[in-house]
C-alpha positions in Angstrom: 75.4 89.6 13.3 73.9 90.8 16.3 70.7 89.9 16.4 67.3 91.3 18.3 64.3 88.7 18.7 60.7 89.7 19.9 58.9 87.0 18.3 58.7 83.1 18.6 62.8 83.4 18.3 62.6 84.3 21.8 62.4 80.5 22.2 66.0 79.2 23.0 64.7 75.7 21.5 63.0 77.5 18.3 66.2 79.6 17.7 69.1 76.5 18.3 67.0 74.4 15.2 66.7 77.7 13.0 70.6 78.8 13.8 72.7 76.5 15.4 75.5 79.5 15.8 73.2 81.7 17.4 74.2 82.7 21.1 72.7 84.5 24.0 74.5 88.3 25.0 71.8 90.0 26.1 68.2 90.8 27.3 67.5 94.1 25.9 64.3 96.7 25.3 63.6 98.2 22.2 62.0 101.9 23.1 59.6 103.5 21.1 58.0 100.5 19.9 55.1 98.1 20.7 54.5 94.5 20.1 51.7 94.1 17.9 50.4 90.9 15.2 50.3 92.9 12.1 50.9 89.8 9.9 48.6 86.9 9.1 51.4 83.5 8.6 49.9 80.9 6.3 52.6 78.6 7.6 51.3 79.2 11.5 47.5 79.8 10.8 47.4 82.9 12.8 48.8 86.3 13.2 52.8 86.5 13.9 54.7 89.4 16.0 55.9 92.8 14.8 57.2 96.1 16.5 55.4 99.5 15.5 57.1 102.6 16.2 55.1 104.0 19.0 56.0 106.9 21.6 57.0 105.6 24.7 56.4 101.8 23.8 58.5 99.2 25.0 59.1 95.6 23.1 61.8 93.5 25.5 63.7 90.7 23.8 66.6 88.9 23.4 70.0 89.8 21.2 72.0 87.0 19.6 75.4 86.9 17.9 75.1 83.9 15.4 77.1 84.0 12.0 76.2 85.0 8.7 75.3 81.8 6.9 72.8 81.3 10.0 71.4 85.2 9.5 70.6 83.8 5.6 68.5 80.8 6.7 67.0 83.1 9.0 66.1 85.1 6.4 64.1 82.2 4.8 62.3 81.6 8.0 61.4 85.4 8.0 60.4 85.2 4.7 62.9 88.0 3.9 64.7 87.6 0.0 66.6 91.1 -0.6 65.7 91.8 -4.5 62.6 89.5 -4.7 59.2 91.4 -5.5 57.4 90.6 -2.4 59.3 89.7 1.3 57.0 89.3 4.3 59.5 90.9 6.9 62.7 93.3 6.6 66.2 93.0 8.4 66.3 96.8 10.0 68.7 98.3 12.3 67.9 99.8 15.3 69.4 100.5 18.8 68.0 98.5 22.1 69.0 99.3 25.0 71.0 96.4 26.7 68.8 94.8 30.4 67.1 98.3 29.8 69.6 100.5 30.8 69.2 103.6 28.1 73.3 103.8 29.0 73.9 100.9 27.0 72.8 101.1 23.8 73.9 98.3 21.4 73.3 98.5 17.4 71.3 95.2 16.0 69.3 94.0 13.4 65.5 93.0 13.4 63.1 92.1 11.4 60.0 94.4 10.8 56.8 93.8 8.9 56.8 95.1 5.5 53.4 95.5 4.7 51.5 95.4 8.2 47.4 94.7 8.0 45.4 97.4 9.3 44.0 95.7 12.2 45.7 92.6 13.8 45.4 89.1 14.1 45.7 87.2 17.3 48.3 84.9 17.8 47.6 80.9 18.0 48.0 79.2 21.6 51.1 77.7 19.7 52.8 80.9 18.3 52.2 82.8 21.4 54.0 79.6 23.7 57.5 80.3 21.7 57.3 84.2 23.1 56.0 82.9 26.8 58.4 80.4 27.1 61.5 82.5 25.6 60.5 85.1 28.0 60.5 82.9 30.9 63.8 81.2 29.9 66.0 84.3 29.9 64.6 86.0 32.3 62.6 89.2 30.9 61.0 91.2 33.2 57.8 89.8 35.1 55.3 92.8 34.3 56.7 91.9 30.3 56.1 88.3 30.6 52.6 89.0 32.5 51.7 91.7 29.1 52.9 88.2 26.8 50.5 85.6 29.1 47.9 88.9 28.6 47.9 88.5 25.1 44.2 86.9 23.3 44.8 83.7 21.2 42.7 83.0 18.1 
């Protein structure tokens, strides 16, 4: 599976416990969408990430290739369970576009809020370090990781 992260699995450390298989390929944009905290995590005590379709948005991340087995224990950590009555997030497909580049389009999967509050939550000092840090590892663009260290912390 090819897989797009926004959230704390930008953080190389976060992602090698979660899914030992998953590998780095690419830094990648996702267009027409924006980085919001539509969902309040009991497990983290604050509001975790989310893309929103929004007209000329733009959410940078990472894509990983990481096998199967690894995408179902993501699952659990995204509190995704196809069939049961009530999952937090859902795996979507989408297209990013690979370092940016609209010429390079590459299919993925994400994971997208399923039922998103009407007005967000901020992000703990904790939850927004994963996204900082992840950014900074792999190199996303400066004015991107400046909007991350922007972001308000409960």
């Amino acid at each position: 599976m090819h897989y797009f992260a926004y959230g704390s699995n930008l953080d190389p450390e976060q992602m090698a416990e979660r899914c030992p298989s998953a590998a780095f390929l690419h830094r990648a944009l996702l267009p027409d969408f924006d980085l919001a905290f539509t969902r309040w995590s009991t497990r983290r005590r604050c509001g975790v990430a989310d893309v929103v379709p929004t007209p000329g948005g733009r959410v940078w991340g990472v894509v990983y290739a990481m096998s199967e087995a690894d995408a179902l224990v993501l699952d659990g950590f995204e509190g995704y369970a196809p069939g049961r009555a009530r999952s937090w997030y859902t795996r979507v497909e989408r297209t990013v576009a690979i370092d940016g580049d609209p010429h390079r389009p590459l299919a993925v999967t994400t994971y997208e809020v399923v039922e998103r509050a009407p007005k967000p939550f901020a992000p703990s000092d904790d939850y927004l370090f994963h996204l900082v840090r992840g950014a900074e590892h792999w190199g996303l663009p400066e004015p991107y990781q400046a909007h991350l260290r922007s972001i308000a912390t409960a």
